[in-house]
Structure formats: C-alpha cells, structure tokens
C-alpha atoms as a printed R data frame, in Angstrom:
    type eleno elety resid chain resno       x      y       z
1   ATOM     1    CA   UNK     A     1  61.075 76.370 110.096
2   ATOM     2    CA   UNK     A     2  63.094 77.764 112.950
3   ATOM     3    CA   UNK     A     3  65.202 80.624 113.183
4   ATOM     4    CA   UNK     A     4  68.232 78.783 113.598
5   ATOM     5    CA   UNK     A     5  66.320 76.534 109.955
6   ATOM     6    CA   UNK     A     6  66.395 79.410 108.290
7   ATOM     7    CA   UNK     A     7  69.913 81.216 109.225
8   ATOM     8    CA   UNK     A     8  71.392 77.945 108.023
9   ATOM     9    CA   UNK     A     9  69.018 77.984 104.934
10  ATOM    10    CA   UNK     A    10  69.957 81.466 103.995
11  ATOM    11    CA   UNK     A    11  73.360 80.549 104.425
12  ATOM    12    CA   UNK     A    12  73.073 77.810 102.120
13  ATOM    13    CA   UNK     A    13  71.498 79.809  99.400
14  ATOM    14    CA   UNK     A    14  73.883 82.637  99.790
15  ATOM    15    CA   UNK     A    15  77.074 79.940  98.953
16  ATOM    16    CA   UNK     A    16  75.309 78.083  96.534
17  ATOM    17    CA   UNK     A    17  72.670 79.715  94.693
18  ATOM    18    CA   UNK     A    18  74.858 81.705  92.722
19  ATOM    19    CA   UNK     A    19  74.998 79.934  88.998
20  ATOM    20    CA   UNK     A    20  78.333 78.663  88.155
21  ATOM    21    CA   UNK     A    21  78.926 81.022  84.704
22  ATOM    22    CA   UNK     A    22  77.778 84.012  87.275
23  ATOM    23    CA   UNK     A    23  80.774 83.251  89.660
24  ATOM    24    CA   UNK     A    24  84.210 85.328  89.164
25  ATOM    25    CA   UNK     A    25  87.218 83.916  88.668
26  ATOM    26    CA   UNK     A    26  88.329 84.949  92.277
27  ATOM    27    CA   UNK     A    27  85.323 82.985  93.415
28  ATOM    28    CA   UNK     A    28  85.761 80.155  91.439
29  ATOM    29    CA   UNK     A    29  89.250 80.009  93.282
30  ATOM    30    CA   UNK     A    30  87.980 80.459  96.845
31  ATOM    31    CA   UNK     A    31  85.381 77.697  95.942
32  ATOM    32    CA   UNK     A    32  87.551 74.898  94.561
33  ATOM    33    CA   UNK     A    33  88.444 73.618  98.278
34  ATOM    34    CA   UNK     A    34  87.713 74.145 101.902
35  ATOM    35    CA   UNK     A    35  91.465 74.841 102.385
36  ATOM    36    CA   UNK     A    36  91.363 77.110  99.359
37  ATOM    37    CA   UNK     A    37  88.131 78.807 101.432
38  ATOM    38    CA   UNK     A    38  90.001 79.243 104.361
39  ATOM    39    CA   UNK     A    39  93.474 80.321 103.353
40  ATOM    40    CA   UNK     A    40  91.719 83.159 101.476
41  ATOM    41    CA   UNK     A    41  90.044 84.071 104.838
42  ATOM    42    CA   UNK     A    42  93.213 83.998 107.027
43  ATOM    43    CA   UNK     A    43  95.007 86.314 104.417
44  ATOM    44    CA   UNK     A    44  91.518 88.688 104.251
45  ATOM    45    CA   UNK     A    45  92.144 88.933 108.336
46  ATOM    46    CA   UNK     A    46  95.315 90.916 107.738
47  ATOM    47    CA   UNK     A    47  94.836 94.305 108.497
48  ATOM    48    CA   UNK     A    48  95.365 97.126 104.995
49  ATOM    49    CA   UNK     A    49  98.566 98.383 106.787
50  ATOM    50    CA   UNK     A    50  99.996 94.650 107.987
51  ATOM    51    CA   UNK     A    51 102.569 92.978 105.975
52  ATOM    52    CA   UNK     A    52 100.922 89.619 105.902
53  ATOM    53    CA   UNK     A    53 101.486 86.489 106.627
54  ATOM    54    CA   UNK     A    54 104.763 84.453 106.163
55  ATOM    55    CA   UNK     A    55 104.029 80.979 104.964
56  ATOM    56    CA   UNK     A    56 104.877 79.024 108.314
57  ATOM    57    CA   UNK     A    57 102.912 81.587 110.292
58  ATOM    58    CA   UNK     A    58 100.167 80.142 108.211
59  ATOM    59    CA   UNK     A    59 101.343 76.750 108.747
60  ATOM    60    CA   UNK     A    60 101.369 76.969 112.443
61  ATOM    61    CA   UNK     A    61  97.537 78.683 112.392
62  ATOM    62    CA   UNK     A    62  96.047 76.134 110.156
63  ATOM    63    CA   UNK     A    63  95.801 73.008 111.623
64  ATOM    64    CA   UNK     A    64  97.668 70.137 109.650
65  ATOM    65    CA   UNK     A    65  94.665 67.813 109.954
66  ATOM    66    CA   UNK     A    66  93.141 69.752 107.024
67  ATOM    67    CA   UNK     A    67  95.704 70.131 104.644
68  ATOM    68    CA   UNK     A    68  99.959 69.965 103.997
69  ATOM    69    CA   UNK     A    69 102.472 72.158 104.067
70  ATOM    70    CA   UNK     A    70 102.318 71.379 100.254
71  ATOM    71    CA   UNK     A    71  98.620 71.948  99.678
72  ATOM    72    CA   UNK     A    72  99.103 75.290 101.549
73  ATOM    73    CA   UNK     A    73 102.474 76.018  99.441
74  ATOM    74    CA   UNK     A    74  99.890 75.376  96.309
75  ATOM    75    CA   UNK     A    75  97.333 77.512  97.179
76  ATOM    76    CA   UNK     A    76  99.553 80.549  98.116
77  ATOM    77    CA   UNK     A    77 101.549 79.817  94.636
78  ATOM    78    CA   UNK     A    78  98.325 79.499  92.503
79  ATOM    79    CA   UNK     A    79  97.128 83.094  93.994
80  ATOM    80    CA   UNK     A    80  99.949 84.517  93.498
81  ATOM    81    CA   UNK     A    81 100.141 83.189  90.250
82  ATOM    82    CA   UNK     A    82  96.713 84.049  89.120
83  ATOM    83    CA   UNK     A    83  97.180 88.158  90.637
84  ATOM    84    CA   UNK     A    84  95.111 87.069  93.842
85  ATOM    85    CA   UNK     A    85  97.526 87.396  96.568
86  ATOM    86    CA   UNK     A    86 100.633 89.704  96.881
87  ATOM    87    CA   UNK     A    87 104.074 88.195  97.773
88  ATOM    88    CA   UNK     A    88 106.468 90.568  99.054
89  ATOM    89    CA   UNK     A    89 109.689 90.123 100.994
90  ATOM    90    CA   UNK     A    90 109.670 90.562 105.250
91  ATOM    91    CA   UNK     A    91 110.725 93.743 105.888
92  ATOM    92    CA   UNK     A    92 112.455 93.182 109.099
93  ATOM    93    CA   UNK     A    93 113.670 89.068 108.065
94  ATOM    94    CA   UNK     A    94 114.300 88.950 104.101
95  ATOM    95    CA   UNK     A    95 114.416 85.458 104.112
96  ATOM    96    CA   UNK     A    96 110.525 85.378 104.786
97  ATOM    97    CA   UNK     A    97 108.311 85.904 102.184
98  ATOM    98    CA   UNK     A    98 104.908 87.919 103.412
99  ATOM    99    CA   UNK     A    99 101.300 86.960 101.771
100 ATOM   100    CA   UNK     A   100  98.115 88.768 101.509
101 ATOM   101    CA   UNK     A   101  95.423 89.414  99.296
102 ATOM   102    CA   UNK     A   102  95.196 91.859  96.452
103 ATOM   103    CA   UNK     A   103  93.627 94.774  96.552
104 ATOM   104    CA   UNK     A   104  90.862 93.628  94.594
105 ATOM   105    CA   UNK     A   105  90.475 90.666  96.134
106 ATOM   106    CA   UNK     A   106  90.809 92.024  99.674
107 ATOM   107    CA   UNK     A   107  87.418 94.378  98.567
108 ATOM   108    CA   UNK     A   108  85.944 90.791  97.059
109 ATOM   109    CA   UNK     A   109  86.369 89.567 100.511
110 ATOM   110    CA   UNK     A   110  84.885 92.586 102.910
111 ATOM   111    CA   UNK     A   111  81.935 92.322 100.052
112 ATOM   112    CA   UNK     A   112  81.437 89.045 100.746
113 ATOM   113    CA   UNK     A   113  81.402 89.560 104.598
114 ATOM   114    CA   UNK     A   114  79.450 92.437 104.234
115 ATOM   115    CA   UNK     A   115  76.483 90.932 102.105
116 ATOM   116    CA   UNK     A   116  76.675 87.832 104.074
117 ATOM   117    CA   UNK     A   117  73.101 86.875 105.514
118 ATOM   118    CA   UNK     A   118  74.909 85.720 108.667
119 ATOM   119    CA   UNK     A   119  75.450 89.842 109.628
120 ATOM   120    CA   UNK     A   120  71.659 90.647 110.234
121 ATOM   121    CA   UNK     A   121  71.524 87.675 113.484
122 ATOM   122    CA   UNK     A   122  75.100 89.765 114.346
C-alpha cells in the first residue's frame, strides 16, 4: 500500500469505523447527508466572534447542483430545531437571520478536525 493507499484508508476508517450506537446525536446529524456534512462545515468556518451566516450567503457559497434552497432551509431548521445551530437576528440588517453552530457543536467540530488522520500529512 502507498502512502497516498493508506491516507485514504485511514480516512475511511476514521468516518466509518465508528459503530452506529457509539455515534452522538450531533454526529448522527452531520452524517445523514453530504449536504447535511457540508452545511455543518461552512457554519464551523465562522470565526467565535462572527455573526454567522445569513441563509442566502449560504445559498450563494453552496453550489445549487448539490442541493435546494429548500434542502438548505431544512437543514438550517432541523439544527436549529434540535439545539445544533444558533439563529439570531443581523445586527446591522434585522431582516436577515444569522446561523452558526452551537457552542457545543462548534467544539464537536474543531474535535473532529483536530483528531482527523488527514492533520499528520498537514
């Protein structure tokens, strides 16, 4: 096996060798789609002191190929429902509505990065 074999191996192993009644609920969200996947990594990019995103900010950086404006709209509701992501009002437009992970899910995420195998190649 290669190195680039085994990065990808390791990779695969670190997504899906974690038993199913081992996974949080947090994870079992992130996991139930790709868009799920990567909306929850576009809101972990916003910085601890940034407002968020607005939803068609996230519209415009996630290209429509991969999912609606409703599939996106259902994601954000269902973690905001479910505690995962905040939803607060723009503070300079108050029409917008700003998203971003929770605080507990924000640390989920910067775990995740963190003790991904990806980071010793880095």
């Amino acid at each position: 096996m290669n190195k680039r074999e085994r990065i990808l191996k390791e990779i695969f192993e670190y997504h899906a060798g974690t038993p199913p009644d081992k996974l949080t609920p947090f994870d079992k969200f992130v996991r139930k789609s790709s868009n799920h996947f990567y909306v929850v990594l576009l809101l972990a990019s916003s910085p601890n002191d940034h407002e968020g995103y607005h939803y068609e900010e996230i519209i415009e950086m996630y290209p429509h190929l991969y999912a609606s404006r409703t599939t996106i709209h259902s994601i954000l509701n269902e973690g905001v429902e479910n505690n995962y992501f905040y939803k607060t009002q723009s503070k300079t437009d108050h029409r917008k509505q700003k998203y971003k992970l929770s605080t507990e899910q924000k640390k989920e995420a910067v775990d995740w990065l963190d003790n991904h195998p990806i980071r010793k190649y880095i």
